[in-house]
N, C-alpha and C positions, 0 to 999 in steps of 0.2 A: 324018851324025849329025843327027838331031833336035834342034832349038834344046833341048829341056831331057830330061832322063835321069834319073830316079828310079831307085832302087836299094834294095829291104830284104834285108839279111842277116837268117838266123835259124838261132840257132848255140848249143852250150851254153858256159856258162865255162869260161876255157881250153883250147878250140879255135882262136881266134886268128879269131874273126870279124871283132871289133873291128878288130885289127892289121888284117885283109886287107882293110876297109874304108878304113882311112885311108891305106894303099897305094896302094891305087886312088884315093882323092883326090890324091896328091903326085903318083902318074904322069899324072893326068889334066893337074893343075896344071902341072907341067912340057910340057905337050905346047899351053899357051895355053890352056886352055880355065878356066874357073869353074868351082869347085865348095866343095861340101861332104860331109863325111863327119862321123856323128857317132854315138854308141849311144845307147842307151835302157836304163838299168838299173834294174833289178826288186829282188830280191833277190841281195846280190852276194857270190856265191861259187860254187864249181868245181862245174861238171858243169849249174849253174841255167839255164833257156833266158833268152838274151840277144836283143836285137836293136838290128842297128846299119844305119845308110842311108847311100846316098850319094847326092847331086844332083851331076850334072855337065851343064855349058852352054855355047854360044861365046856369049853374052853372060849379063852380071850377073845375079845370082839373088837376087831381092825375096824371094825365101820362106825362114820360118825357124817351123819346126816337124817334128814327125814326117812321116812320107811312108803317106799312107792309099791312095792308087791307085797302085802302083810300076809302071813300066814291068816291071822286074823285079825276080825274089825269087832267092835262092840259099839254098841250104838244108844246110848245113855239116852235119849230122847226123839221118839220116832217119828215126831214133825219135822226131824231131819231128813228124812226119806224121800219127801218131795222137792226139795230143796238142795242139797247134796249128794253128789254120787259117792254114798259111802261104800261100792261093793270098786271102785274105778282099784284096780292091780290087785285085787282079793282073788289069792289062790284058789280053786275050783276045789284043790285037797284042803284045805282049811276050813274055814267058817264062819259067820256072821252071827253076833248074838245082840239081839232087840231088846230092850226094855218097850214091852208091847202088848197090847190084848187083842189088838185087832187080827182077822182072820189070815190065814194061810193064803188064799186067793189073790186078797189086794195085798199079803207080802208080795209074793210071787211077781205080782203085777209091778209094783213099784221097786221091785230091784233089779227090773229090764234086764230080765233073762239070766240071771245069774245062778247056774246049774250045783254051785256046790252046797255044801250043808246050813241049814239056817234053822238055828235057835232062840226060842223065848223067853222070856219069862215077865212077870209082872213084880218087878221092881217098886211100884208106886204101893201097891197092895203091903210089898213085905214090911216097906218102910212103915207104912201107917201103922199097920200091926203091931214093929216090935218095938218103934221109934217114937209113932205119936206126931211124925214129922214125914215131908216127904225129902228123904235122903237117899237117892236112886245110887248113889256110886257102891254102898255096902253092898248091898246083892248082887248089880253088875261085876262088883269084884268078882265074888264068888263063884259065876256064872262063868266068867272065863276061866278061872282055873278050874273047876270040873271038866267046862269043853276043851280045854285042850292038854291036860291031866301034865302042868306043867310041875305039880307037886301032890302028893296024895293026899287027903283032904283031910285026914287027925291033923297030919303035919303042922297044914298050911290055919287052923282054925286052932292051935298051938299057937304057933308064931301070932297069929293074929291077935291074941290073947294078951302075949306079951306085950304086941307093937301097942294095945288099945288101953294097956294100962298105963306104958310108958306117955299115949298122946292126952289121956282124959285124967291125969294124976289130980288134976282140979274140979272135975265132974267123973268121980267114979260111976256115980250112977247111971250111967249110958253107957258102961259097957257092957253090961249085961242085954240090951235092946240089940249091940250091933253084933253083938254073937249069936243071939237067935236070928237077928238077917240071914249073918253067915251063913246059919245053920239051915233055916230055909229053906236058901235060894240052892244050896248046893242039889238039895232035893228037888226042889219044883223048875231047875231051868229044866225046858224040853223043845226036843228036834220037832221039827214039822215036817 
């Protein structure tokens, strides 16, 4: 892993971008490493494009603002594409991960030329599958820590385990759903 890890989510309200960010900061933080996760709210209320970051680092993190050059972007909902420049300071060595089924082509097309790596996966599928709901932030999670192997994936589907027990103590029964997300999406995200 690279001494430091930028991360922007870009997601609408109540999608659970936020949630899936600060996810990924507890499982990072349980695995030793530094971090932060945090949003950025605009107008706040459901369905409004949100965005949330994470930094993660194996040492201390001096910086405390938005993230303008992300190593990577994840993209929770791909009516965002036309609408927002989510690739605007996406590192060329990083990468883009879509919650998407739509073709390689019109990716291509609508993220105006942006040459580095871009990944998919159908998020809305895994949710219904394992959830019965459409809950795109489980699988997005998963999706970025496969793409940018900020944890090895027993680990991080360990930790998750724990974290899902500790947040569903009053709905056990849905953690089982969001661990086959987990499980998944670590499989089916893919490069284009």
């Amino acid at each position: 892993m690279n001494d430091l890890i930028e991360i922007r989510w870009h997601g609408r309200g109540g999608q659970g971008a936020k949630t899936a960010s600060l996810l990924l900061a507890d499982a990072a933080f349980n695995t030793g490493k530094y971090i932060q996760g945090f949003p950025e709210y605009g107008p706040e209320r459901m369905g409004a494009p949100i965005t949330a970051y994470n930094r993660i680092s194996t040492t201390p993190i001096r910086i405390h603002s938005n993230i303008y050059e992300p190593d990577y972007v994840v993209v929770v909902d791909d009516t965002l594409l036309e609408s927002v420049d989510v690739t605007a300071g996406l590192k060329e060595s990083g990468a883009i991960i879509i919650n998407t089924t739509k073709d390689a082509d019109y990716l291509k097309t609508v993220l105006k030329g942006y040459h580095g790596s871009i990944y998919t996966i159908d998020a809305r599928r895994i949710s219904m599958e394992t959830l019965g709901k459409y809950f795109p932030n489980t699988p997005m999670l998963a999706a970025i820590v496969k793409v940018s192997n900020i944890m090895d994936d027993a680990e991080f589907l360990e930790d998750m385990k724990s974290s899902f027990k500790h947040k569903f103590t009053k709905k056990p029964e849905v953690i089982d759903g969001n661990m086959k997300a987990l499980e998944m999406a670590l499989k089916e995200v893919q490069k284009i």
